[in-house]
NUMI-230746 format. One record per residue (C-alpha): x, y, z; residue number from 1. Coordinates in pm, whole numbers. Each point is the difference from the previous one (the first is absolute). Example, Ala and Ser with C-alpha at 12.3 -4.5 7.8 and 13.67 -1.06 7.14 Angstrom:
% NUMI-230746
<<1230,-450,780>,1>;
<<137,344,-66>,2>;
***
This chain:
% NUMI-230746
<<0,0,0>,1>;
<<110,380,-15>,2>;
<<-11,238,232>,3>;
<<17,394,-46>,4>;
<<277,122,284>,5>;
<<-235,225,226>,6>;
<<-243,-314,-49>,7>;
<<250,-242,99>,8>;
<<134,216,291>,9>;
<<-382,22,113>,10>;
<<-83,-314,-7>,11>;
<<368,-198,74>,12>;
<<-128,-230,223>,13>;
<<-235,-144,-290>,14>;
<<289,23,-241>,15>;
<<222,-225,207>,16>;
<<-294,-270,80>,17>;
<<-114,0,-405>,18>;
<<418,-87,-22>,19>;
<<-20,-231,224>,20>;
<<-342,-200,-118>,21>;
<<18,84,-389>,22>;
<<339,95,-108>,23>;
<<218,309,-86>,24>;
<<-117,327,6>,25>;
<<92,294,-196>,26>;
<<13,412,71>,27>;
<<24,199,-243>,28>;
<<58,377,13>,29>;
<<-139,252,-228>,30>;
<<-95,-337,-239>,31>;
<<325,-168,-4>,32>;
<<116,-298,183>,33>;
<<236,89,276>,34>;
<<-29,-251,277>,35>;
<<-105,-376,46>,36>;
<<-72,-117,376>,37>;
<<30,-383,19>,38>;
<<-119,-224,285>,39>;
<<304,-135,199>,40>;
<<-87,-373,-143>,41>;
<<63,171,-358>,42>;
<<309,193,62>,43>;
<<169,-351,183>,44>;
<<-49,-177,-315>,45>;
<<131,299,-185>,46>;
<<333,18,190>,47>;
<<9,-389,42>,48>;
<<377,-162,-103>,49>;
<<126,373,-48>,50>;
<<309,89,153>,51>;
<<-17,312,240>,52>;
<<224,312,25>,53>;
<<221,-179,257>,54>;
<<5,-307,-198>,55>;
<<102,246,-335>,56>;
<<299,146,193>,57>;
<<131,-321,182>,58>;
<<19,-157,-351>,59>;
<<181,290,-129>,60>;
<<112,39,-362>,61>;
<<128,-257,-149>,62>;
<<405,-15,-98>,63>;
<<79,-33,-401>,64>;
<<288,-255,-52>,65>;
<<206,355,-111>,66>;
<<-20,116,343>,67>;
<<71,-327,170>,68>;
<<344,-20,-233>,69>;
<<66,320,110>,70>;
<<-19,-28,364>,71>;
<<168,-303,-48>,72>;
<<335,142,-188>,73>;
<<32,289,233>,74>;
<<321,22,223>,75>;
<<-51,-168,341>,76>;
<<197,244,177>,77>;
<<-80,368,91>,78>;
<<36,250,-266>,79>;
<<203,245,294>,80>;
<<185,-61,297>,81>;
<<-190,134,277>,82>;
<<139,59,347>,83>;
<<-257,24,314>,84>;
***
């Protein structure tokens, strides 16, 4: 179904149960589609087997075989003496 905003905002508790019992609903502003609210069932099996943010940076980018040669080539002792 879709909602005008102020209609939406008036009514959000109605919104959120049609979300729940029927499915997706959309607000639009001025006409056009701006925002979808989604039951929490829905958005679950939306996000289901995706990796999260802190999944995303523990993986980090992955190494090309260029980069690997390099870091393997480079000199294994310090580039300057350094006296503490």
């Amino acid at each position: 179904m879709e909602w005008q905003l102020q209609d939406a905002k008036n009514q959000f508790s109605k919104v959120v149960q049609k979300a729940r019992l029927e499915g997706p609903q959309e607000i639009t502003v001025r006409g056009e589609r701006t925002a979808v609210v989604l039951s929490s069932r829905d958005y679950d099996a939306l996000r289901a087997g995706r990796p999260t943010l802190v999944d995303d940076l523990l993986a980090g980018q992955a190494w090309d075989n260029e980069l690997l040669d390099a870091l393997e080539e480079r000199s294994k002792t310090p580039s300057r003496d350094v006296a503490f």
